[in-house]
N, C-alpha and C positions, 0 to 999 in steps of 0.2 A: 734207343728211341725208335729205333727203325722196324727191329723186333716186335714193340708193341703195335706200332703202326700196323702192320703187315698181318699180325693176328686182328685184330679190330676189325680191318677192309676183311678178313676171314670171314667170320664173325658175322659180319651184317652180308657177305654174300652168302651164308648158309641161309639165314634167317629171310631175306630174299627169297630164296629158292625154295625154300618150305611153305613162304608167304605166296610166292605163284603156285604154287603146286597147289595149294587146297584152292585156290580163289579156280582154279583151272577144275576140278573136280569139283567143284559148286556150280559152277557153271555147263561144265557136261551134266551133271546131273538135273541143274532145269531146266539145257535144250531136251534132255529124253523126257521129261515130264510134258512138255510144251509141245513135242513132236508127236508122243502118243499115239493120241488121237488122231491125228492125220495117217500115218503110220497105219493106223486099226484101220482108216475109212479106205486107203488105198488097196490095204491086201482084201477087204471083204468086197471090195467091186470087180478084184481078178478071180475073185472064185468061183469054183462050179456050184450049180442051184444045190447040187447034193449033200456037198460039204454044209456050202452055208444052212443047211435045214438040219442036218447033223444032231443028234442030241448034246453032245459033249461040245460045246464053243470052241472053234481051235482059230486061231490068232495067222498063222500062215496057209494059203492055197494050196490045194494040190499042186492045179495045175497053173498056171495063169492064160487066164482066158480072156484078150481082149474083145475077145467078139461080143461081150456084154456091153460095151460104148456100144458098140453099134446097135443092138437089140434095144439099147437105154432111150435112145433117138431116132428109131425105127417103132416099134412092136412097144417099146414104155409110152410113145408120147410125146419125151420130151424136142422132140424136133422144132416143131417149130414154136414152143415159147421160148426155144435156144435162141431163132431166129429173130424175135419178135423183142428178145433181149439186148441183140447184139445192134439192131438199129437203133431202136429206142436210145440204148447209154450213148452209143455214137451222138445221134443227135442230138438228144438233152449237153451235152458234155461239152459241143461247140457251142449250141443256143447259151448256152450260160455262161460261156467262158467270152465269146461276143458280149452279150449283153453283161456283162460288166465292164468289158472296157468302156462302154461308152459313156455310163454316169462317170467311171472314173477322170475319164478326160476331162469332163465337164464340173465335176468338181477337182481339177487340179491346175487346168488351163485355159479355163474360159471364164470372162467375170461376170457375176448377173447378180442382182440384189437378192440377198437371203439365200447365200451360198452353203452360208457357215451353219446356219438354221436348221434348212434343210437337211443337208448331215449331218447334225448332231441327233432331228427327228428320225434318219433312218437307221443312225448305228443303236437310238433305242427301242427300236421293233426287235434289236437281238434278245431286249431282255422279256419279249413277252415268246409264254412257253407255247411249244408248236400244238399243243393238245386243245388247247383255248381257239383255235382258229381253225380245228377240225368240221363240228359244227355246221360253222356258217358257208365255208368251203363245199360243202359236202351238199347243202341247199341250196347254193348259189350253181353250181354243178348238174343236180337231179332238176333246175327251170331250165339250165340251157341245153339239157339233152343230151350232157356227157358221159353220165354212167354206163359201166361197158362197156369203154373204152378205152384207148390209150391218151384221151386228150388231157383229162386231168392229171396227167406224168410230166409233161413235158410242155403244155401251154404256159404253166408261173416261169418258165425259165425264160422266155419270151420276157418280160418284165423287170428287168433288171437283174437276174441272180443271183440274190441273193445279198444281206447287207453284207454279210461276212468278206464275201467273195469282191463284192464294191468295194469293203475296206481293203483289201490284198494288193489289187489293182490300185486305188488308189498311192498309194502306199509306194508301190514299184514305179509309178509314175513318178513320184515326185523324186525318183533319183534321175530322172532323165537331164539333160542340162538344159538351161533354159535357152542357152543359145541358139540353141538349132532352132526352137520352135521361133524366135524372135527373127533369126536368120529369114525365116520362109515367111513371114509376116512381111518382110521389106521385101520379098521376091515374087510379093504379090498374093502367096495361099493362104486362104480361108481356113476357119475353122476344121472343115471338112476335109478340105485338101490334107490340113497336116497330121490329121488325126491316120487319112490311110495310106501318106507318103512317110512319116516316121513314129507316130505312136505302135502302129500294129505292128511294122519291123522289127522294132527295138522292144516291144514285148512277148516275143517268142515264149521264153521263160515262164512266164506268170501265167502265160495261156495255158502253156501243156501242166504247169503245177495244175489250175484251174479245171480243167478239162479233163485229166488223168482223176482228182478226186472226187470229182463228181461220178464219174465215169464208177470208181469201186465204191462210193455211197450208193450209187442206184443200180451197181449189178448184184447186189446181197439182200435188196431192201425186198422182202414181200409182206409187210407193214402194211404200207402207201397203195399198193396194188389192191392189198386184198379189201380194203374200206370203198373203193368206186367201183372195183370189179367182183359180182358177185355171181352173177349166171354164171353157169357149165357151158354153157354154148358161144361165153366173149370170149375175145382172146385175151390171154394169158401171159406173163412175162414167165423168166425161166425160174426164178427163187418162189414167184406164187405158185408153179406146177408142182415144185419139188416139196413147199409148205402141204400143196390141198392132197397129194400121192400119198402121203402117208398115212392116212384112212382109206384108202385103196384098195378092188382087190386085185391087183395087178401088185401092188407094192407086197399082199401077202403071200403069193404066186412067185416072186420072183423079186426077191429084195437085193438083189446081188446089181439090178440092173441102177436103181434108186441110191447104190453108195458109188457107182459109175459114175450116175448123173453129179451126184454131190463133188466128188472130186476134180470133175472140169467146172463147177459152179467155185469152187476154192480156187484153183489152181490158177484160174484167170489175173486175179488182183496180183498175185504174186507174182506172175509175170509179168506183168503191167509198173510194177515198183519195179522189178530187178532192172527194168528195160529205160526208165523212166527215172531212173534214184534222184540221178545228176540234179536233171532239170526240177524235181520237186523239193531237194534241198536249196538248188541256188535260187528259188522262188521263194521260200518261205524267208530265207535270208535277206535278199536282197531286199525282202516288201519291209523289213525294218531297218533301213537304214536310214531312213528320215521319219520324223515323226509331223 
């Protein structure tokens, strides 16, 4: 009995080991698929203009030359819609991650007639499509004198950001205990009081989840940009430069500098998750723990 035992546990640990092995090589095999392209984008912004002009396509640099960053954000251009980038997301990313705590508290901790109404009207704005509201945006924008500019980016965030981003927070809120806020009610604080004595505390989490996704929503986006900004002469975010350069002749001149620019325009989000994982896992987690 013991014999067969022992072959058996054999048996399923070969079977095992065969079973990881291939799931282990399916898996190598779609991070090189997936890496690719990054891979290609990285080695063709170390290369020299020579190579890259090359007749014959070759996959690795000669030499690796980082002095094309710098030529990319000097002599390409891209400087200051880097610049112009890295404000803008900052501040959209706190404007929105603020302005949704604050519907949130108010629909999770403050009572007023037609609480339940009103959220149910604003979680169904999710279901109307963002193309239907282009439009009227775009009109109401070209009377107040915003085209070519950066106000149409970052003024809706001012406004509550977003229902989604309401729901999240909401959400998070309502694992807070009610006691604290009940505590600070008999200790005298206001609505106001406890919203910035222990709501914003104790919502560290949901902010940076908040603030971190908006932040790599709107450092990729040159969509949004390229519909209100359309002169040569407004300024420019970094993903609308790297969109309008590629009918360039500076991009045909010198494209080694244009797959530079692209791979710090990547490589940002990716550090921003790698830096950030924690808090955007235990964010999206915790906003479901009460319904």
């Amino acid at each position: 009995m013991t014999v067969e035992m022992t072959m058996h546990k054999h048996k399923l640990s070969g079977r095992t080991i065969v079973g990881n092995g291939c799931l282990y090589v399916f898996l190598v095999a779609l991070a090189v698929v997936f890496l690719f392209p990054y891979a290609f984008m990285v080695c063709r912004g170390l290369m020299t203009n020579t190579r890259f002009a090359a007749p014959v396509m070759h996959f690795f640099p000669d030499r690796i030359k980082l002095s094309n960053y710098v030529h990319a954000f000097n002599e390409g251009g891209f400087g200051m819609p880097l610049v112009n980038s890295l404000w803008l997301c900052l501040l959209t990313s706190v404007l929105t991650a603020v302005s949704s705590l604050v519907p949130a508290y108010a629909f999770t901790r403050l009572k007023w007639i037609g609480k339940n109404v009103m959220f149910a009207f604003m979680m169904a704005t999710v279901m109307l499509p963002g193309i239907a509201t282009q439009v009227p945006l775009y009109v109401m924008y070209s009377q107040f004198g915003m085209l070519n500019t950066f106000f149409p980016l970052f003024v809706p965030n001012l406004l509550f950001g977003g229902a989604m981003n309401v729901f999240l927070a909401r959400q998070f809120l309502l694992s807070h205990p009610n006691e604290m806020y009940e505590s600070a009610t008999i200790d005298g604080a206001g609505p106001f009081r406890s919203f910035l004595s222990i709501t914003i505390p104790l919502s560290k989490t949901i902010f940076l989840y908040i603030a971190v996704s908006v932040f790599m929503g709107m450092w990729g986006d040159y969509y949004t940009p390229s519909i209100y900004i359309t002169l040569d002469s407004a300024p420019k975010t970094f993903a609308l430069a790297l969109y309008q350069s590629l009918w360039s002749q500076n991009n045909i001149a010198h494209p080694e500098w244009t797959f530079s620019a692209c791979t710090v325009l990547s490589v940002t989000p990716t550090v921003l998750y790698a830096v950030f994982q924690k808090y955007l896992v235990q964010g999206i987690a915790t906003a479901g723990i009460k319904g």
